[in-house]
N, C-alpha and C positions, 0 to 999 in steps of 0.2 A: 624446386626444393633447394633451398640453402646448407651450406655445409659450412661448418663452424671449421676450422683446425686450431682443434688447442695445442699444439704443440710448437706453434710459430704464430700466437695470436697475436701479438705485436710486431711481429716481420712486415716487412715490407710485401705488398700485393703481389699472387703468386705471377701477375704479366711480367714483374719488373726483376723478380727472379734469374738468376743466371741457369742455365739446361742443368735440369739432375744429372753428377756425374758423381758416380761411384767415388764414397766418402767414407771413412771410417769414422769420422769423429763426427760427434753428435753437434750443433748448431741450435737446438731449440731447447727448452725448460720443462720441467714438466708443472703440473695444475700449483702443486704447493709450492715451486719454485716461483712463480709465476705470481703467484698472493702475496709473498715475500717480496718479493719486487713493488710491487705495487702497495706495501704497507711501508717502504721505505721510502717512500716520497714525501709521508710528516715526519720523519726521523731529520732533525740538523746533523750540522759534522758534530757537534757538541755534544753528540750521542755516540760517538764513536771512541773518543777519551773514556779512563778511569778517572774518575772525583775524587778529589782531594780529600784532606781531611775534614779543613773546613766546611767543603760544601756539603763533607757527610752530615758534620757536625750543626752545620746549618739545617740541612735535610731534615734532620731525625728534629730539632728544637722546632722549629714549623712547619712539619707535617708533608715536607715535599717529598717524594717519589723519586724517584732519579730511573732514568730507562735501563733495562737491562740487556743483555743481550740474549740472544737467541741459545737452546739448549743442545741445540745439533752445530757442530763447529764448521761444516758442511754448508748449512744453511745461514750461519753466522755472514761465513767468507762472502758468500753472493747477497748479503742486508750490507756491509759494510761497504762494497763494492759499489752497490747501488745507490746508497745514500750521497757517496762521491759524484755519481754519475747524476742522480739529481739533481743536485746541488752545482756541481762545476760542468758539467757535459764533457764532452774529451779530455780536460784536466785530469786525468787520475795519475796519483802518487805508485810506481813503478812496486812498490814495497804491498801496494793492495790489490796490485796485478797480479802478483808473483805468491803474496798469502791467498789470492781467487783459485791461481792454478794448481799450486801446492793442494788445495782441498779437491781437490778432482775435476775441475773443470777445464775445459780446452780454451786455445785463444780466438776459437770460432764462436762458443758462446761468449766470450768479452764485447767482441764485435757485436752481437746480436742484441747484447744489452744495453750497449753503446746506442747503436742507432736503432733500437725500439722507444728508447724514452725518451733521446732527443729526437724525435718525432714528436713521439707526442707533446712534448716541453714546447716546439717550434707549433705544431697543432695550437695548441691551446695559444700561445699569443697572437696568433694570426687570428683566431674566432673572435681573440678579446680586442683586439686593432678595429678589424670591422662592425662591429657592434658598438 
C-alpha cells in the first residue's frame, strides 16, 4: 500500500531526510498552499507590479485582463514568493523574504519552497536534456 504525504509532497524523499527532532515550527504547506504554489509557476515577475495607467488605459481599450492578486494577503505573500522562486530559483529579493515571513510563515518553509521547486525546475530539464 502507498502512502501519499500531502503535507511535504514536494520535499525531498523521506530516506534523505534528516532524523525527526522535536521542532516547533511547521516546515510543510498545506493542500491550498500547495495549489497556490503550483499555480504560480504561469504567473511572471510582471504579475507582481501594479499597472500603470497606460497599461490600464490600454487594458480596458483592448480588452486585456491584467492579473490580480490573491484575496487572502496570507496567501498573496507565498504566490508572490513563489512566482520569484520560479522564475529566479535562489535569487529572491530579501523584501519578499521578509513580506513571506511578516504574513506568518517561518524561514523553514522559505527553505521548503526553495528546494521543492528547484527540484522540480532541475527535474524537468534533466527529463527534457534526455529526450
Amino acid at each position: 500500500m502507498a502512502y501519499l504525504d500531502l503535507d511535504n509532497m514536494f520535499a525531498a524523499p523521506v530516506a534523505s531526510r534528516p532524523a525527526a527532532a522535536p521542532s516547533t515550527t511547521m516546515a510543510g504547506f498545506s493542500a491550498l498552499e500547495w495549489s497556490v504554489i503550483a499555480l504560480a509557476r504561469r504567473d511572471t515577475l510582471r504579475s507582481l507590479t501594479q499597472p500603470g495607467r497606460l497599461s490600464r488605459a490600454m487594458g480596458s481599450l483592448f480588452g486585456l485582463g491584467t492579473t490580480s492578486s490573491l484575496a487572502d494577503p496570507r496567501l498573496e505573500a507565498l504566490r508572490r514568493l513563489a512566482v520569484y522562486v520560479w522564475q529566479r530559483g535562489f535569487a529572491l529579493p530579501m523584501a519578499e523574504i521578509e513580506r513571506f515571513r511578516s504574513a506568518g510563515f517561518t524561514p523553514a518553509q522559505v527553505e521548503t519552497l526553495v528546494v521543492s521547486v528547484t527540484g522540480i525546475r532541475i527535474g524537468a530539464e534533466q527529463r527534457s536534456i534526455a529526450a
